[in-house]
C-alpha positions as CSV (number, residue, x, y, z in Angstrom):
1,X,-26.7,-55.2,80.9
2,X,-30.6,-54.8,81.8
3,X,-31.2,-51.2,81.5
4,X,-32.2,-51.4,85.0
5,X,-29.0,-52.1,86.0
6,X,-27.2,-49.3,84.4
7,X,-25.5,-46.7,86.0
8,X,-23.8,-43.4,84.3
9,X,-21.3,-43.6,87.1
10,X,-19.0,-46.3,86.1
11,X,-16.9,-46.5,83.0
12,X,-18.7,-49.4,81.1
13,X,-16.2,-50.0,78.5
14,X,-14.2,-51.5,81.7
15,X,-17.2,-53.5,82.7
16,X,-17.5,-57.3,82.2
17,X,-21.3,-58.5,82.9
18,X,-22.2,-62.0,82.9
19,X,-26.1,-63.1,82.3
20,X,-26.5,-65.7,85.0
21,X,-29.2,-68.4,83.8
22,X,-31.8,-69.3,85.8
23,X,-30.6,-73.2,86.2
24,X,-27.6,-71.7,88.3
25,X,-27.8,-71.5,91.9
26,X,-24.8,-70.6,94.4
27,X,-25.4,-74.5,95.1
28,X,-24.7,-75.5,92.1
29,X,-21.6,-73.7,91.1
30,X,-18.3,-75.3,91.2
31,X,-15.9,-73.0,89.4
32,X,-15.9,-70.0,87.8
33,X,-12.8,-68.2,85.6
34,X,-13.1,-64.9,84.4
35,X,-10.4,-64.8,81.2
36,X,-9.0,-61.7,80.7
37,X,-6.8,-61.0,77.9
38,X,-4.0,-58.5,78.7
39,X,-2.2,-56.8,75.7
40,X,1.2,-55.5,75.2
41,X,1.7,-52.4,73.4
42,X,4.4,-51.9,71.2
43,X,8.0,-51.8,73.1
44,X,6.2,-51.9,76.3
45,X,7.2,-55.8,76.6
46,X,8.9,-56.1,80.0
47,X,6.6,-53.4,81.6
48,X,4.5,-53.7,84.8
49,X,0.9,-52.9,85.4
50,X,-1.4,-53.5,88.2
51,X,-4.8,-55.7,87.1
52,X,-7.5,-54.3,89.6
53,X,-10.7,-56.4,89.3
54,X,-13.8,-55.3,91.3
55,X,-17.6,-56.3,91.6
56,X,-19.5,-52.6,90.3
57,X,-20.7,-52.7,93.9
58,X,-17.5,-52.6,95.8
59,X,-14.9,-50.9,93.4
60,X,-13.3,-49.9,96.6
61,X,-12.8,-53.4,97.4
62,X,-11.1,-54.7,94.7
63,X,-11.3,-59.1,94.1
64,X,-8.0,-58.9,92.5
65,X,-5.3,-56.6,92.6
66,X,-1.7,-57.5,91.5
67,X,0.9,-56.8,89.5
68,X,1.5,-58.1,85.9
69,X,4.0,-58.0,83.2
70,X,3.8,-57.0,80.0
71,X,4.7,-60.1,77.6
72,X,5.9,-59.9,74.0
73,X,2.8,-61.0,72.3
74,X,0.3,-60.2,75.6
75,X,-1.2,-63.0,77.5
76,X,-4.0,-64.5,79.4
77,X,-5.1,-64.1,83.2
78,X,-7.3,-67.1,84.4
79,X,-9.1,-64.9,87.4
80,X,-11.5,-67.1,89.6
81,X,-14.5,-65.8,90.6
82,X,-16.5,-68.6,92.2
83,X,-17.2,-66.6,95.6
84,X,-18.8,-63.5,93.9
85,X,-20.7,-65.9,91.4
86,X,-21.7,-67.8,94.4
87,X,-23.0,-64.5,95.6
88,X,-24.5,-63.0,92.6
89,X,-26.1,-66.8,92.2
90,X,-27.7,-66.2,95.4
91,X,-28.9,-62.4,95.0
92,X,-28.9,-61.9,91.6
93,X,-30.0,-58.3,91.7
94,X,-26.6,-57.6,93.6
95,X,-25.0,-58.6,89.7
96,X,-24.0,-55.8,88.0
97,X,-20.9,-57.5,86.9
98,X,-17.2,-56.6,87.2
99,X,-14.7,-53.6,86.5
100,X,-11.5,-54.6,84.8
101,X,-8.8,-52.5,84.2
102,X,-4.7,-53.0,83.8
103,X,-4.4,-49.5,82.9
104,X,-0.4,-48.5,80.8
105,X,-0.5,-45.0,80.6
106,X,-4.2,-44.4,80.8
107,X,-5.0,-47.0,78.0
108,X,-6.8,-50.5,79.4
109,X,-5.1,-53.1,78.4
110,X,-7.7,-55.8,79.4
111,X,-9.4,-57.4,77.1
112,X,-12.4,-59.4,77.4
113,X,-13.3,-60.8,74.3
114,X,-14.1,-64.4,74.1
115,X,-10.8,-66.2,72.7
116,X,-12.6,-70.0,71.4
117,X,-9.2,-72.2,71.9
118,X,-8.7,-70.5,75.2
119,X,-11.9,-71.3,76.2
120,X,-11.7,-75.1,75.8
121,X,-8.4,-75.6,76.6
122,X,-9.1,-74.0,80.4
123,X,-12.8,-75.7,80.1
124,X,-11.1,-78.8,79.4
125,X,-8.4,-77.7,82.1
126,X,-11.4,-77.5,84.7
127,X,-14.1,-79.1,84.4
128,X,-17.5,-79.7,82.2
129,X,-20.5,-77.4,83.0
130,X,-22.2,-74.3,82.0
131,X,-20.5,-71.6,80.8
132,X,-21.6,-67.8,80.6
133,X,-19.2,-65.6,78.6
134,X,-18.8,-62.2,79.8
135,X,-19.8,-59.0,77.4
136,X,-18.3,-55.6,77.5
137,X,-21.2,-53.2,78.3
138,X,-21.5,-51.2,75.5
């Protein structure tokens, strides 16, 4: 994240910020999947927890919120977030990415690293085009 664009306030390990390249416009944008990875701690299989994903900018206004469950070996969520891409596209200083959490007893169990077989079997899935891979803020 440009150090511009930090802020002390919010709990970066939770925050998912995509670099937007300049050949992107919100005309130009015809799908976009956040992937999320969602792990299952040790005999928690079965469980329910809520995936809350928000823009930094409106973590009171939450793009998803929903209920998961817990599988045996975890699993993915394919999370589209063409509108706020479209907007970020279009205002690119209003990017300051996303906060993802599925919280189980005050441990996050969203995981956002890049999974390469996931990848291009939902790119494949979709469409061709550009992709921009999210990064934990560190």
């Amino acid at each position: 994240m440009p150090d511009d664009k930090k802020d002390d306030s919010f709990p970066l390990r939770d925050i998912a910020y995509f670099t937007i390249p300049d050949t992107v416009s919100k005309d130009n944008i015809n799908k976009c999947v956040l992937l999320v990875y969602i792990s299952t701690p040790s005999n928690s299989e079965g469980e329910k927890v809520q995936l809350v994903i928000s823009p930094t900018l409106r973590m009171n206004k939450p793009l998803i919120n929903r209920t998961v469950t817990l599988s045996s070996n975890g699993h993915w969520e394919h999370i589209d977030v063409s509108e706020m891409f479209m907007e970020w596209a279009g205002d690119i200083d209003s990017n300051l990415g996303f906060v993802v959490k599925a919280l189980h007893h005050g441990e996050n169990l969203a995981n956002l690293e890049e999974d390469s077989e996931e990848v291009k079997r939902l790119t494949t899935t979709l469409a061709e085009g550009i992709i921009t891979k999210p990064h934990r803020v560190s």
